[in-house]
C-alpha positions as a Markdown table, in Angstrom:
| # | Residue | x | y | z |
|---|---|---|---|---|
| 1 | Unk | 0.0 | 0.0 | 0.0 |
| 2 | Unk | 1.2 | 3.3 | -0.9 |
| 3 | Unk | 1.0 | 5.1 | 2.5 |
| 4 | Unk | 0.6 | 8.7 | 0.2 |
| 5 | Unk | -3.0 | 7.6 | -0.4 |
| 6 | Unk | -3.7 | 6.4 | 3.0 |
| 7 | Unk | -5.9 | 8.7 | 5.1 |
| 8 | Unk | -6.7 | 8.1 | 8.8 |
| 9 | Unk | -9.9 | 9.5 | 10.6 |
| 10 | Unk | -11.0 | 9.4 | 13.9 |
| 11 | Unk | -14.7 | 9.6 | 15.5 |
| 12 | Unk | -16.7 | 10.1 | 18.9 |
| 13 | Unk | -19.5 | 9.8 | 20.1 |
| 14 | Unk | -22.1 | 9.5 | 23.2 |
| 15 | Unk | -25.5 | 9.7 | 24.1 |
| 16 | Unk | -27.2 | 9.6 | 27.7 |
| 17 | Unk | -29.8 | 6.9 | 28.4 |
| 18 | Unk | -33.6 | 7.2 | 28.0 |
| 19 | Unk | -36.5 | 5.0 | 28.8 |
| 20 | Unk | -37.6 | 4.2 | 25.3 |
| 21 | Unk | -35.9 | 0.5 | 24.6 |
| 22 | Unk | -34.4 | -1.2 | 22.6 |
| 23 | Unk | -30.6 | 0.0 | 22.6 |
| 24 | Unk | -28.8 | -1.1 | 19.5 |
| 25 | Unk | -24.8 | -0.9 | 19.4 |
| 26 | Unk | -23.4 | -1.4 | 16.2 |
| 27 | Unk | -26.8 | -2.6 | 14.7 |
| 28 | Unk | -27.4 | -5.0 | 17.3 |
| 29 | Unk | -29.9 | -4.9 | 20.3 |
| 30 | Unk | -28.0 | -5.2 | 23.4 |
| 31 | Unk | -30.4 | -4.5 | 25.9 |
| 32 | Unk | -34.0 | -4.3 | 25.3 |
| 33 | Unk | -35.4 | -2.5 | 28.7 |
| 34 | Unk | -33.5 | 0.9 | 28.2 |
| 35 | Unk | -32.2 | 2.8 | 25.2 |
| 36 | Unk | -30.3 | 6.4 | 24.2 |
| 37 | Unk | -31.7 | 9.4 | 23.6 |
| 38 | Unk | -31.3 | 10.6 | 20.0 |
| 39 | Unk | -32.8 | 11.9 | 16.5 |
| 40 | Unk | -32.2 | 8.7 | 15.1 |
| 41 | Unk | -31.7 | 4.9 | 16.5 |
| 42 | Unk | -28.8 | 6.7 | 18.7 |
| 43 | Unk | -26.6 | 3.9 | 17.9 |
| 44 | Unk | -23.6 | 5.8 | 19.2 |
| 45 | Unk | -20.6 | 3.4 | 17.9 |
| 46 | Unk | -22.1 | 3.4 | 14.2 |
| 47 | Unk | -22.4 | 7.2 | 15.0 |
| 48 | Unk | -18.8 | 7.3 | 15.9 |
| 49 | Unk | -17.6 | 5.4 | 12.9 |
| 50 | Unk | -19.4 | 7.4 | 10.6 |
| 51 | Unk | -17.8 | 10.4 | 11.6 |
| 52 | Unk | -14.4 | 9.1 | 11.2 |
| 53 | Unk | -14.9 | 7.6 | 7.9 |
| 54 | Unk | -16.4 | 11.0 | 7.1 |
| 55 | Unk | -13.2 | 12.9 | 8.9 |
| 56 | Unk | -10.7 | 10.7 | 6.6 |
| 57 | Unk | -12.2 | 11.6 | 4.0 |
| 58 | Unk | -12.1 | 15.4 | 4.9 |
| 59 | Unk | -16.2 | 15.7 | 4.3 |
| 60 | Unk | -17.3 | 17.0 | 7.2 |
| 61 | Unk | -19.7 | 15.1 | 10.3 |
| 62 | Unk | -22.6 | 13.4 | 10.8 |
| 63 | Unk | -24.5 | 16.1 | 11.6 |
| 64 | Unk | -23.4 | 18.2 | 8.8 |
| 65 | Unk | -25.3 | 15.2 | 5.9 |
| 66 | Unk | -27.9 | 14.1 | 8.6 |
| 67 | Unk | -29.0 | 17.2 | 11.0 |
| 68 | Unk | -31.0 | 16.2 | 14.1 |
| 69 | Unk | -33.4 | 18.7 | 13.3 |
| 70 | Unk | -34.6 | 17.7 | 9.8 |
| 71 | Unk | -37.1 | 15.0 | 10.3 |
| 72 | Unk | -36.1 | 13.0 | 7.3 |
| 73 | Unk | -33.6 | 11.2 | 10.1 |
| 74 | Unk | -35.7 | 11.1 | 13.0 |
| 75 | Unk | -35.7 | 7.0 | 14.3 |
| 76 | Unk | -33.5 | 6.6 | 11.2 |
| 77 | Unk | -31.1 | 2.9 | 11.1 |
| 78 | Unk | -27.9 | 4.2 | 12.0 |
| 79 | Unk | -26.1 | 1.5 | 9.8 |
| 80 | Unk | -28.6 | 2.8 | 6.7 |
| 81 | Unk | -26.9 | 6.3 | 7.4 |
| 82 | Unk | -23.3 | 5.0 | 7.6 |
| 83 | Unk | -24.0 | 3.2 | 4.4 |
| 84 | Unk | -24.7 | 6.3 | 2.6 |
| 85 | Unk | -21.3 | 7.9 | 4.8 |
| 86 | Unk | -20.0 | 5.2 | 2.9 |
| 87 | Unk | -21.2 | 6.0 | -0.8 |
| 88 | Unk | -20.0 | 9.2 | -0.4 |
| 89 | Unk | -16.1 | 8.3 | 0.7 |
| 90 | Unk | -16.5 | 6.1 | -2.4 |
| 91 | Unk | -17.4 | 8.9 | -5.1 |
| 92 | Unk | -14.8 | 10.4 | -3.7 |
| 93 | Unk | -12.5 | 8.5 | -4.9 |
| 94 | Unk | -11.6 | 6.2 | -1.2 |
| 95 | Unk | -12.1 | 2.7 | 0.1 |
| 96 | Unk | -12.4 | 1.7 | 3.8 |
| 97 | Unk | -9.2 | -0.5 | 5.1 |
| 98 | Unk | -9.8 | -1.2 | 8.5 |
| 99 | Unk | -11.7 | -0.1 | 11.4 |
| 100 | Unk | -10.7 | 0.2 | 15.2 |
| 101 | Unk | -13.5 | 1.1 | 17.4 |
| 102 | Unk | -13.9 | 1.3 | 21.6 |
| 103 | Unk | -17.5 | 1.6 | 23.1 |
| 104 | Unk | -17.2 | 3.1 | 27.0 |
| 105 | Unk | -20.3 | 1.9 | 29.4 |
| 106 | Unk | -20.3 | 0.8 | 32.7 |
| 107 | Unk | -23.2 | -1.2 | 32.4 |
| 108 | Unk | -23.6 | -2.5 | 28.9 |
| 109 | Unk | -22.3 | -5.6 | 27.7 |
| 110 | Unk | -20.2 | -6.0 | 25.1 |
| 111 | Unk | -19.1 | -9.0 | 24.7 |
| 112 | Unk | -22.4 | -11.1 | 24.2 |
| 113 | Unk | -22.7 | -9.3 | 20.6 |
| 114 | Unk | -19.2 | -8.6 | 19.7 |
| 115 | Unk | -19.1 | -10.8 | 16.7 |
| 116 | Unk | -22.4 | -9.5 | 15.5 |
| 117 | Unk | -21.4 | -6.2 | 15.7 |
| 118 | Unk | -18.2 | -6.9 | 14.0 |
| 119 | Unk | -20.0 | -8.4 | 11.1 |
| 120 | Unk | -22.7 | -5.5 | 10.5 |
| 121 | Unk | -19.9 | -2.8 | 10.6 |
| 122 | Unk | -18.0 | -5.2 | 8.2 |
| 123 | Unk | -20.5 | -5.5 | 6.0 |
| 124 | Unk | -21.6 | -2.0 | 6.1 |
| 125 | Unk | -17.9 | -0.7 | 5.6 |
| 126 | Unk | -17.7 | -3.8 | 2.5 |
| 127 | Unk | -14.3 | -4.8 | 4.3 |
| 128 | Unk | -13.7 | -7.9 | 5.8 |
| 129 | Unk | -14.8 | -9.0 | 9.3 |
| 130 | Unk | -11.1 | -9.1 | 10.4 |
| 131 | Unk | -10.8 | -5.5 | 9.5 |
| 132 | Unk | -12.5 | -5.3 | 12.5 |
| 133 | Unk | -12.1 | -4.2 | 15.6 |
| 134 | Unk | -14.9 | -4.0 | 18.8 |
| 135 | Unk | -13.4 | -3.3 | 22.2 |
| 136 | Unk | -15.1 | -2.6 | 25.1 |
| 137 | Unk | -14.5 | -0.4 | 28.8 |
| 138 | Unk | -15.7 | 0.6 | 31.3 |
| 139 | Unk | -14.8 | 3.9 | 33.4 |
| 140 | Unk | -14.2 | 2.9 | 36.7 |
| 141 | Unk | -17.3 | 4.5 | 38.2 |
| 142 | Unk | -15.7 | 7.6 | 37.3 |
| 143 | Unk | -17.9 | 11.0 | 35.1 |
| 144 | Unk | -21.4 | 10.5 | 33.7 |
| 145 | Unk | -20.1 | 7.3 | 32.2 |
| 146 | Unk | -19.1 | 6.2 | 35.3 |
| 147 | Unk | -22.5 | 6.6 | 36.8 |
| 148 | Unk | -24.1 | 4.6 | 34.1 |
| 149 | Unk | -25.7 | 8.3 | 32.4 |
| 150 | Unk | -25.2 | 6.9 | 28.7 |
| 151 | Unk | -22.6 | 5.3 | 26.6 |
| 152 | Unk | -19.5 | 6.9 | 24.8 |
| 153 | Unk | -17.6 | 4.8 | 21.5 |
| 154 | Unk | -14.6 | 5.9 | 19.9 |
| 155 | Unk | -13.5 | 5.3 | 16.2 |
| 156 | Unk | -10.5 | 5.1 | 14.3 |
| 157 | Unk | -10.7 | 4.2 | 10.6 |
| 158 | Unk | -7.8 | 4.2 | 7.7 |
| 159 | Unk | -9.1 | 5.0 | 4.3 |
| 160 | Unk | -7.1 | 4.3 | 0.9 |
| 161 | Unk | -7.6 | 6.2 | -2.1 |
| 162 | Unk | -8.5 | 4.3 | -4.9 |
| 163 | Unk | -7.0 | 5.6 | -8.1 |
């Protein structure tokens, strides 16, 4: 690989919980008696991702293509959206390489739906499932996250231009 075409991005992003279940991370329902509050599925690690794919490619954030207050994305599918995040970083002219992603919760778990969430991001992204990567922490009791307020994921992707 040509590291001149290579372009790195990085994402965040958190929501505080709410009352209306499910909560999806990464596509995938991992806890159906709370959710996060949000315009759309509030699916904060797609969220995340989104933003650094967009960020690599230099085209701005998620809320710059999808405001929260144009109801055209109110209870939209977060993956839908980062599909389209997707088909933008490809007219451009770049490719998704690899994905490295941490979600930050004291209370949700992971780990039960790590391989599912692996696979919808990989499929979304149209790289391979070992392109990868889900982590998962907690805060030590420590800030909003700490006191089990909402979730926080972080989002590092590598792009490669394409011609």
């Amino acid at each position: 690989m040509n590291v001149e075409r290579l372009r790195i991005g990085q994402g965040f992003d958190v929501h505080a919980f709410d009352s209306v279940p499910p909560l999806k991370i990464g596509g995938v329902i991992v806890d159906e008696t709370r959710g996060l509050a949000g315009t759309s599925d509030a699916d904060v690690l797609v969220h995340a991702v989104a933003d650094a794919v967009l960020g690599a490619a230099a085209l701005g954030d998620l809320g710059s293509h999808f405001p929260s207050n144009d109801e055209r994305w109110s209870d939209a599918d977060s993956l839908e959206l980062l599909s389209k995040v997707v088909d933008m970083v490809k007219s451009a002219g770049l490719d998704v390489v690899n994905v490295d992603t941490t979600v930050m919760a004291q209370s949700v778990l992971i780990e039960p739906h790590r391989a599912d969430i692996r696979a919808n991001l990989a499929q979304t992204l149209n790289i391979h499932v070992a392109d990868v990567s889900v982590k998962a922490t907690t805060t030590d009791q420590l800030g909003f996250l700490g006191r089990d307020e909402g979730v926080a994921a972080s989002a590092i992707v590598a792009l490669v231009a394409t011609h």
